[in-house]
C-alpha positions in Angstrom: 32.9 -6.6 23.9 30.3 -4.6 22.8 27.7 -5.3 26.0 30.1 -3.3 27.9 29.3 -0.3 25.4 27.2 2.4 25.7 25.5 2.4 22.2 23.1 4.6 20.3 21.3 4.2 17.1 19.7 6.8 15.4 17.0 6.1 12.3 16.4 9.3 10.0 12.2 8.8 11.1 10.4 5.3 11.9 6.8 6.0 10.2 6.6 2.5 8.3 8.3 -0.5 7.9 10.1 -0.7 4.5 13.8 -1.6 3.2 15.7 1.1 5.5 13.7 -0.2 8.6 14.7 -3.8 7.6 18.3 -2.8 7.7 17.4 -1.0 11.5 15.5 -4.0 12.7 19.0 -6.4 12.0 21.4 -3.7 12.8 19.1 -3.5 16.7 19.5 -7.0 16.7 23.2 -6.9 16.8 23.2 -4.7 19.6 19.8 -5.2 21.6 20.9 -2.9 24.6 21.2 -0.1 22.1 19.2 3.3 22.6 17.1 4.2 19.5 16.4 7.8 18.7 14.5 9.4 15.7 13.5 12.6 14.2 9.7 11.3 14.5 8.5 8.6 15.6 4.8 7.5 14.1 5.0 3.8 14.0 1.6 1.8 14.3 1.5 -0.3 17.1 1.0 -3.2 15.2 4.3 -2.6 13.6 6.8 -1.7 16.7 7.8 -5.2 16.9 11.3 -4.7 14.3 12.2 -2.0 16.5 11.6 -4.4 19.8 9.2 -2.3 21.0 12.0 0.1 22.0 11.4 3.4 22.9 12.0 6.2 21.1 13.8 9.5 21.9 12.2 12.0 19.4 13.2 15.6 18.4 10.7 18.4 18.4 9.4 18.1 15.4 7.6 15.3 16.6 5.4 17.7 18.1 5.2 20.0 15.3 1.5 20.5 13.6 0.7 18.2 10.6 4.1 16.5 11.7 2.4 12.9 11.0 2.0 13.2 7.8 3.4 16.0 6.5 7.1 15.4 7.7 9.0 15.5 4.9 7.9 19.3 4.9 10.3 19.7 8.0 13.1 19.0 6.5 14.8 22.2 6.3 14.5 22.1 10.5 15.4 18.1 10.7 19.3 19.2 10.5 18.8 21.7 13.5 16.7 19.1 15.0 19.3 16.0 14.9 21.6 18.0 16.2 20.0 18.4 19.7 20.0 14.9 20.1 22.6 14.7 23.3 24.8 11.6 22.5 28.0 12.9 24.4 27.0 9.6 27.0 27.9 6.8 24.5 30.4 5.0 23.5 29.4 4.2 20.2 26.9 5.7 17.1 25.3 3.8 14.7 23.2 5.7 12.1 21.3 4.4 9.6 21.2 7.3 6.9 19.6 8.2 4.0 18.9 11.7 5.1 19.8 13.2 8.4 20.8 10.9 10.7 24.3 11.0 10.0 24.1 14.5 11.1 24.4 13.8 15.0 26.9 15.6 17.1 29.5 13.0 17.9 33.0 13.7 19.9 36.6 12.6 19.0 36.7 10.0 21.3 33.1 8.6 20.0 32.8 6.1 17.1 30.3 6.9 14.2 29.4 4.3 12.2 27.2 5.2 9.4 25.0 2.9 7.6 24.2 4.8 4.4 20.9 4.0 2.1 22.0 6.4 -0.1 23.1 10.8 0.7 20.3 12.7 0.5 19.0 11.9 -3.0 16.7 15.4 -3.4 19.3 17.9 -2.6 22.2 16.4 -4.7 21.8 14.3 -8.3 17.8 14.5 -8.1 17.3 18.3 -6.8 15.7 18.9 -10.3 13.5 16.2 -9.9 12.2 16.9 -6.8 11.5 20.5 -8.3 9.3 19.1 -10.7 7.6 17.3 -9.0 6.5 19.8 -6.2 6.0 22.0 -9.0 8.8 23.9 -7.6 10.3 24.8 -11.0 9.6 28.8 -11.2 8.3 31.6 -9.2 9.6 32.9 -5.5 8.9 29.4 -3.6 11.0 27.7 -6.2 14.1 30.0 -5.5 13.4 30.1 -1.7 13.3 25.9 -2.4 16.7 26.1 -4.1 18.5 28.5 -1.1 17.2 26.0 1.3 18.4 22.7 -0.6 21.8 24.7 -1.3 22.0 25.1 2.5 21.0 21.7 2.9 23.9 20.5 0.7 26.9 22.7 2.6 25.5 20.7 6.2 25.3 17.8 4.1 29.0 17.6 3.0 30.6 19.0 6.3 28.6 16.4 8.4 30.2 13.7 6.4 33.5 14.5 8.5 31.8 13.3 11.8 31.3 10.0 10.4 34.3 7.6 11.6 33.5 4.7 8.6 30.7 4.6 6.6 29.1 1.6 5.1 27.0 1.6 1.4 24.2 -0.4 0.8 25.7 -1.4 -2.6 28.7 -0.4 -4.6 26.2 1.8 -6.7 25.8 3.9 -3.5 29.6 3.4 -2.3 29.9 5.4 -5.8 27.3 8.2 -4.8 29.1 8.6 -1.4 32.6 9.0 -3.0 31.1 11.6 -5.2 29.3 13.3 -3.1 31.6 13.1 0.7 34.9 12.4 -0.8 34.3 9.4 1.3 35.7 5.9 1.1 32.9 3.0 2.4 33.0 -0.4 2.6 29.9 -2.1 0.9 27.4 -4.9 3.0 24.4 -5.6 0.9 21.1 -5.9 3.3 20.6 -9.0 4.3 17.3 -10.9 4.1 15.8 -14.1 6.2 16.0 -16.6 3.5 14.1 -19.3 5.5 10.5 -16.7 5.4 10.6 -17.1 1.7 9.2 -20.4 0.2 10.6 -22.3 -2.7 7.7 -22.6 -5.6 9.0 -24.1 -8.6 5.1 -24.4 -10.3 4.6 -20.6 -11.1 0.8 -19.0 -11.2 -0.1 -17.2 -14.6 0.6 -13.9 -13.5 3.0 -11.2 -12.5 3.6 -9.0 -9.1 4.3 -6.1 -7.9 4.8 -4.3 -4.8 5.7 -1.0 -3.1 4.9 2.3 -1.8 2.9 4.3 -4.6 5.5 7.5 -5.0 6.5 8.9 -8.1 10.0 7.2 -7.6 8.9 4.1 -7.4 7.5 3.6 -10.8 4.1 2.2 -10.2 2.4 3.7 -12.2 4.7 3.4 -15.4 3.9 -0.8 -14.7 0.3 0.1 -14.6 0.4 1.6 -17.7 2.5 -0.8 -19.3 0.3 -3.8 -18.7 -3.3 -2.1 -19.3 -1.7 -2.1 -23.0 -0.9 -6.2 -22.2 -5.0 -6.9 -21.5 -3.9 -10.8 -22.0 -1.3 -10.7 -19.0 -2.7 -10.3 -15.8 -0.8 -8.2 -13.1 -1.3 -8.6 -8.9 -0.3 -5.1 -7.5 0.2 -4.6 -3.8 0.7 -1.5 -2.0 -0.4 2.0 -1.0 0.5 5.7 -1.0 -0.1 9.0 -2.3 -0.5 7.9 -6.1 -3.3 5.0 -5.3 -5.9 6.8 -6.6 -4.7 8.1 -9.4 -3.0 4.4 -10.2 -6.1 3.0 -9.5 -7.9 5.0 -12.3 -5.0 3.9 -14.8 -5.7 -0.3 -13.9 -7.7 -2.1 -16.6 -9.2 -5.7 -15.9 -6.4 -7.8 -16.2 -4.8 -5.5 -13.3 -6.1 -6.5 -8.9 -4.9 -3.6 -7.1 -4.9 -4.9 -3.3 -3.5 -2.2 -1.6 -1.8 -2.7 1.5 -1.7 -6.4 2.5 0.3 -8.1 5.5 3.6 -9.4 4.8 2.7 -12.6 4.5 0.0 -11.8 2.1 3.1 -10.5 0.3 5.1 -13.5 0.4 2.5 -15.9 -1.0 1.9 -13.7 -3.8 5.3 -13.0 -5.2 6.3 -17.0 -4.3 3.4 -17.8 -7.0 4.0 -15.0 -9.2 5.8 -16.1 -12.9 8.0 -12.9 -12.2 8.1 -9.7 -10.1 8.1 -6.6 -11.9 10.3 -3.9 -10.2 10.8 -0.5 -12.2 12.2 1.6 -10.2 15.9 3.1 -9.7 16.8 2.0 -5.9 20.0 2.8 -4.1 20.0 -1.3 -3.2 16.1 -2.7 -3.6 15.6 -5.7 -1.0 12.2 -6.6 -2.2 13.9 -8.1 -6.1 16.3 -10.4 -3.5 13.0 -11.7 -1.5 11.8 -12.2 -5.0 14.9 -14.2 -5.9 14.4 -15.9 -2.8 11.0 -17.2 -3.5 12.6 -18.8 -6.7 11.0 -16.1 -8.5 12.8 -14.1 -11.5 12.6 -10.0 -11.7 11.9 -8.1 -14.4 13.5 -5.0 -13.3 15.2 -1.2 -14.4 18.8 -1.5 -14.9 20.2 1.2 -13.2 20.9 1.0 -9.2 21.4 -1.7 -7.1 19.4 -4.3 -9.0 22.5 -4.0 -11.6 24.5 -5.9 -8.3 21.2 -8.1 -7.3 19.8 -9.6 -10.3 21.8 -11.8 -13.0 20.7 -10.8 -16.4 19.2 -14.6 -17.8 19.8 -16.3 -14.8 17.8 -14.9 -12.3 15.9 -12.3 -14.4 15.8 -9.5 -17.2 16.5 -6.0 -17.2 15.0 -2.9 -19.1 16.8 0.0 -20.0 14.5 2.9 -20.0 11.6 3.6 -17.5 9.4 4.0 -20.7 6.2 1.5 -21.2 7.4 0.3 -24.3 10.8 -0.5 -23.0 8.9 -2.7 -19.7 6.4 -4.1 -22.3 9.3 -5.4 -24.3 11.4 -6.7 -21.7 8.0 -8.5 -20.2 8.0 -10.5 -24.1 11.5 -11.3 -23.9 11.1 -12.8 -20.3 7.9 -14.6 -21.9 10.5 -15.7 -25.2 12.8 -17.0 -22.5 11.4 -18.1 -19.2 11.7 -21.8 -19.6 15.1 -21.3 -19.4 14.6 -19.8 -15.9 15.4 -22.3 -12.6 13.9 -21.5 -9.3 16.2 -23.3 -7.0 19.4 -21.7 -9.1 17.5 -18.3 -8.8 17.1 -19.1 -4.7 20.6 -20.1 -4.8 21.7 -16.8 -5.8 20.0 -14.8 -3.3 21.5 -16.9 -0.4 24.6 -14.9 -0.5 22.4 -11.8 0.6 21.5 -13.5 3.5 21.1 -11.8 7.3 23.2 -13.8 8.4 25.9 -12.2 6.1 25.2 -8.9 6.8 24.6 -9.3 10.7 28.8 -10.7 10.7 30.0 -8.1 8.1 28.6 -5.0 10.3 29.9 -6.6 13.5 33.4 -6.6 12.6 32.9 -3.2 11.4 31.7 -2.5 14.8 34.0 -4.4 16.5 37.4 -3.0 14.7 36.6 0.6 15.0 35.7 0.3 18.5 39.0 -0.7 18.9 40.5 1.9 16.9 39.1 4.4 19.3 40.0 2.8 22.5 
């Protein structure tokens, strides 16, 4: 049915290749015929391979100065600038949101199906936050920040109406979009390829971490907490604004590798004796790859790891993001962890598999294609 269907998916802006893009690269294999389209499109070539090597209808900010790298500063333009995407050709839109996307002009007889990461976390529950931390908290730029996030909130909400069903990541974000839309969603977790991820039951002597280095994320706050654990040694992978200033916080016991290849990744957290997660993530795929490798998470519990992760089955949660509370939460793993099964852990993450997700969205597709025909 849906070969004969004029599709188009649009991606909020393809600059890397983390858990968002995951959920694009299976959603593109569902429908390869699709049209892809994004605000920006600065993929490496090495890494156009999830998106098949598409091409990619842009908007103009693509050709904006300093758009590259500085794109999040466009974002008061990026809801002008979905909106000139012409879709009035196809049958049926797919967005996968957690900014703008969903924003596209659709008709009445269009279907919009909207994959949603999370709504726009900086202009609704975290506005203050992001204040903060652009140092946006007084003066003239921080009230001409507010009027534009306000502004960014009403196109927001009354963009939620051209969305035919939306689809959470996890029930913690089916939450957010109730609050936030007034929206009903129906909840498919991401899927993973389980088969990538190698069974190790005989763990290495250290922990692992991985993931962009933003505030959000919470690298630095594991940092921290084991340069005051000099016995435990710590593998940390990744890259990002706050390297440097991570770096400067690592003592001995701490390898900061940067960015490594996926498979460079995989071997790591297979071996690791847990994966350390400490951040608060709309869904987090990385803890389920974790899982999958038979390894157990030591993780924030708050977001979607609260669905993911089985409190002394398949890992141990933390309640604060504070280094005592990870340092403590590292001991009780240590108290515990011969309790801990590898294949029981794996066996848990099987139900997030891609092959779970790939036939939940396709009946999604499927049914409200019919509905409008």
């Amino acid at each position: 049915m849906l070969a004969s269907k004029k599709i188009a998916v649009i991606h909020d802006w393809l600059v890397t290749y983390a858990g968002a893009e995951r959920v694009l690269e299976q959603i593109l294999d569902l429908v390869p015929h699709a049209d892809l389209f994004s605000v920006i499109d600065f993929l490496p070539s090495h890494q156009r391979g999830f998106i098949q090597d598409k091409p990619v209808n842009t908007s103009f900010i693509q050709k904006l100065p300093f758009a590259k790298t500085k794109y999040r500063n466009y974002l008061p333009l990026m809801p002008l600038a979905v909106e000139q995407f012409d879709l009035s050709s196809y049958d049926i839109i797919i967005s996968s949101s957690h900014a703008v996307a969903k924003g596209v002009l659709t008709g009445p007889d269009q279907t919009h199906i909207c994959y949603c990461h999370s709504p726009m976390r900086y202009i609704w529950d975290l506005q203050h936050q992001y204040l903060e931390e652009s140092r946006l908290e007084t003066g003239i730029m921080s009230w001409v920040a507010r009027y534009l996030l306000h502004k960014m909130r009403l196109w927001d909400y009354r963009t939620a109406n051209g969305v035919d069903h939306f689809i959470s990541n996890s029930d913690y974000i089916a939450r957010r979009i109730k609050k936030v839309y007034g929206k009903e969603s129906t909840t498919i977790y991401p899927g993973i390829e389980i088969d990538r991820f190698p069974l190790i039951e005989q763990k290495d002597n250290f922990y692992f971490t991985a993931s962009r280095m933003v505030p959000y994320k919470k690298m630095e706050l594991i940092v921290q907490a084991f340069s005051r654990m000099p016995s435990k040694e710590l593998v940390v992978i990744g890259d990002g604004p706050q390297f440097e200033q991570i770096k400067k916080a690592a003592t001995p016991n701490i390898k900061l590798l940067g960015y490594q290849p996926t498979e460079t990744l995989i071997s790591y957290m297979s071996r690791a004796k847990a994966f350390v997660f400490a951040a608060e993530e709309d869904f987090g795929i990385i803890p389920i790859e974790a899982q999958a490798c038979g390894t157990p998470v030591i993780c924030f519990a708050k977001g979607g790891t609260l669905e993911t992760v089985k409190a002394g089955v398949t890992g141990v949660y933390f309640k604060k993001q504070s280094v005592n509370d990870l340092i403590n939460a590292v001991t009780q793993f240590e108290d515990t962890q011969s309790s801990y099964n590898s294949k029981e852990i794996r066996s848990h993450a099987a139900q997030f598999s891609k092959e779970n997700f790939q036939s939940n969205m396709l009946n999604i597709i499927i049914n409200q294609a019919q509905i409008n025909t």
